[in-house]
N, C-alpha and C positions, 0 to 999 in steps of 0.2 A: 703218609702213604698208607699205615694200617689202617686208619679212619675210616680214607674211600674205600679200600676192599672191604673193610668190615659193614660198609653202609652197599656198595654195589648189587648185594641182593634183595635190596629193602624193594616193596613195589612204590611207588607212587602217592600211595595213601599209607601206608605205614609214616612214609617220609613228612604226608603233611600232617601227621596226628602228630609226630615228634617237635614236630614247629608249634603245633599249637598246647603242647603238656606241658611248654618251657613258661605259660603261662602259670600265675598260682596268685594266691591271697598277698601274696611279700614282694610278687613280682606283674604288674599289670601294665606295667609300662615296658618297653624292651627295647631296644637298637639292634640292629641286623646282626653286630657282629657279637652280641648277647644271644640272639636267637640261634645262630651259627653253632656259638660254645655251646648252649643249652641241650638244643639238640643231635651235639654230633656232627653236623653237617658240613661240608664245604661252603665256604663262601657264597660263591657263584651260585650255587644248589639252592643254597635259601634264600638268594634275593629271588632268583625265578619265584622256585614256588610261594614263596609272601606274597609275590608281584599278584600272581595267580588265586590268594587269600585274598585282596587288598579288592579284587575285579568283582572278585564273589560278593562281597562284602564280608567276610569272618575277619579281616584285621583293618584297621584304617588307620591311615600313616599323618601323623602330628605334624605339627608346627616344629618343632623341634627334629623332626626325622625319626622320632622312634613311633614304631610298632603299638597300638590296643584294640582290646578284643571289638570287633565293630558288631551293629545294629543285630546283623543279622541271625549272628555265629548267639546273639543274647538271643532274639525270639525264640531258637531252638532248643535252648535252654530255660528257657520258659515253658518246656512242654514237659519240663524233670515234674514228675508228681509231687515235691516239696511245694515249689513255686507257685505251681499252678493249681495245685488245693488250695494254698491258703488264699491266694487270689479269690477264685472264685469264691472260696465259701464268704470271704471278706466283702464282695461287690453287693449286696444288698444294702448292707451295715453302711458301707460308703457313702449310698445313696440315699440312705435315711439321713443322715450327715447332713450332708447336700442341700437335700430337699429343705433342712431344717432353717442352715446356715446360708446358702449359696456362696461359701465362702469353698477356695480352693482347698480340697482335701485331699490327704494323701497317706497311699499305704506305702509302708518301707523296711527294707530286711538291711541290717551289716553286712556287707561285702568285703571283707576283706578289711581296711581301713577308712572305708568311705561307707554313706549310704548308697544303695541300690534302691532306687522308686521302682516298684511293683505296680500301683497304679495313680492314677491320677483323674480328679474329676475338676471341670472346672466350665464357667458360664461368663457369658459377656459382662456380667457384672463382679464377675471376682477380682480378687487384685492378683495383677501380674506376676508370676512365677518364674524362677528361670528352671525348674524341674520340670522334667519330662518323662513319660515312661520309659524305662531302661538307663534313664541319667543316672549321674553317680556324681553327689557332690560331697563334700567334707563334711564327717559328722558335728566337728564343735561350731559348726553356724549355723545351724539348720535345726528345728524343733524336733523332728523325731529321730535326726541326728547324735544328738545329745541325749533322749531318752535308751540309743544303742549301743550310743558309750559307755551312759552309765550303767549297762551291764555288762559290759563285755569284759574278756579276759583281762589279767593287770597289763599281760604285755602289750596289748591294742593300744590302752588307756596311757601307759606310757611313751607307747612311738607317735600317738597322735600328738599327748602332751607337748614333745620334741621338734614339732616341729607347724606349730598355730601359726597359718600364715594372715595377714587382714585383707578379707575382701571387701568390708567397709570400713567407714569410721567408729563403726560402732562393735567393731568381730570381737569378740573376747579372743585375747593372744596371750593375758598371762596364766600359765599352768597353774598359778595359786588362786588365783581368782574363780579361773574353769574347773579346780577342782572342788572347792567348795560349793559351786553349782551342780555338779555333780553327784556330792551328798546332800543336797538338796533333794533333788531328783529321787536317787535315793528314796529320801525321809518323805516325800512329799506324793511323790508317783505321777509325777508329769516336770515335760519342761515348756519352759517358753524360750521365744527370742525377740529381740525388736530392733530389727535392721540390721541385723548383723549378717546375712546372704545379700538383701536387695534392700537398698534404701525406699520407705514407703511401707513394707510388707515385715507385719511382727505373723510371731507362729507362737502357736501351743500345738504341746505332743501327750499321746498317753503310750504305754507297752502293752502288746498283747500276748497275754502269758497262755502257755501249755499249761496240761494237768499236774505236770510236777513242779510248777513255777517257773519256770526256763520261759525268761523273754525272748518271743519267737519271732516277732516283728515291731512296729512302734504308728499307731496312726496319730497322722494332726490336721490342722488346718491354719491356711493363711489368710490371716485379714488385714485393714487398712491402722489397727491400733488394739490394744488390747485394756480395754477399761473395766467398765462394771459389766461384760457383757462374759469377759474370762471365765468369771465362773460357772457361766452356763455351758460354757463351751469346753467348758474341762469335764463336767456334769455327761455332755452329750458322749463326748468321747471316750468314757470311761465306761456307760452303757453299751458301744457300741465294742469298746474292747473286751469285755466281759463276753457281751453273743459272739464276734467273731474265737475268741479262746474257747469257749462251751461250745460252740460246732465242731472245733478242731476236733477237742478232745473227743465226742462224741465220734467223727468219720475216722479218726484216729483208733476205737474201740470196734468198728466195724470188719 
């Protein structure tokens, strides 16, 4: 009963900001009666207004019934100057890529325990992707996934460790194995993968570092095999991480 009086003077939008701050990096997933506790709120109160998230598009209701951030609630948060600098200053670099490769390329930040795709380029002749812009899939199967890993925090590195699920036959699932790819990564300063997201589709990644070394983001691309062509393609995208980090830092000193 304290709860509703203490919430009864809330207006409307304080109420839906409180439904949406029970989101965080540890929590992207939620069920009502999680959003409920999160936020304080009565039951009944927060399925309404979810209902009322869900119609906008800022939450979209799973397979399982719980709660993630949807489409839209991301594009607006793609207008945070983080985001949307490094994009932009990124989009030339992508398309030099592209143009070079026509292989599926892609720019991508950590999100929490997943990759988040910032962008995506891709032509009738690239190989099939299941990434999309605003997607978010698992960093240890994916190329620039694994280049985000391998810098991220130990705790990341360990909860992801915990929990390597396989989406193909080829996923790296043991933690001993993924971690010594990871000081690879490391030692080497790119990853690859080869089917381990999408049967048919291998990836290479490079990081693209800030002025103080902090991996800011990770570009790659997807092609149909990774042979003698690797090296050029590690080659490209390591020029292109180099100009995308030297604008940063430069719009970053403006």
């Amino acid at each position: 009963m304290a709860g509703n009086t203490r919430n009864a003077g809330q207006s409307v939008a304080s109420r839906l900001l409180a439904i949406l701050a029970v989101f965080d990096e540890q929590h992207s997933s939620l069920t009502l009666t999680e959003l409920s506790a999160g936020s304080g709120l009565a039951v009944a109160t927060t399925h309404r207004l979810v209902r009322e998230l869900v119609e906008w598009g800022a939450l979209v209701r799973t397979d399982s019934g719980a709660y993630v951030v949807g489409r839209r609630l991301w594009k607006l948060g793609m207008l945070a100057s983080d985001q949307s600098d490094i994009r932009d200053i990124a989009s030339p670099f992508l398309h030099d890529i592209y143009g070079a490769t026509k292989a599926t390329v892609h720019l991508a930040i950590r999100e929490g325990d997943e990759v988040l795709y910032l962008d995506r380029l891709a032509g009738h002749a690239s190989v099939p992707a299941v990434s999309r812009v605003g997607s978010r899939l698992p960093l240890h199967a994916t190329g620039v996934g694994k280049i985000l890993l391998a810098f991220a925090p130990a705790e990341v590195q360990s909860r992801v460790m915990g929990s390597l699920t396989r989406i193909t036959p080829y996923t790296v699932t043991s933690p001993g194995q993924l971690g010594r790819e990871l000081a690879r990564v490391q030692r080497d300063g790119y990853a690859q993968t080869v089917e381990e997201m999408t049967l048919g589709a291998c990836s290479v990644a490079v990081p693209v570092r800030r002025g103080d070394g902090e991996v800011a983001a990770a570009v790659g691309v997807v092609v149909p095999r990774l042979g003698r062509e690797r090296v050029a393609l590690i080659a490209s995208l390591q020029v292109a991480a180099r100009g995308i980090g030297r604008s940063l830092r430069e719009s970053s000193a403006q």
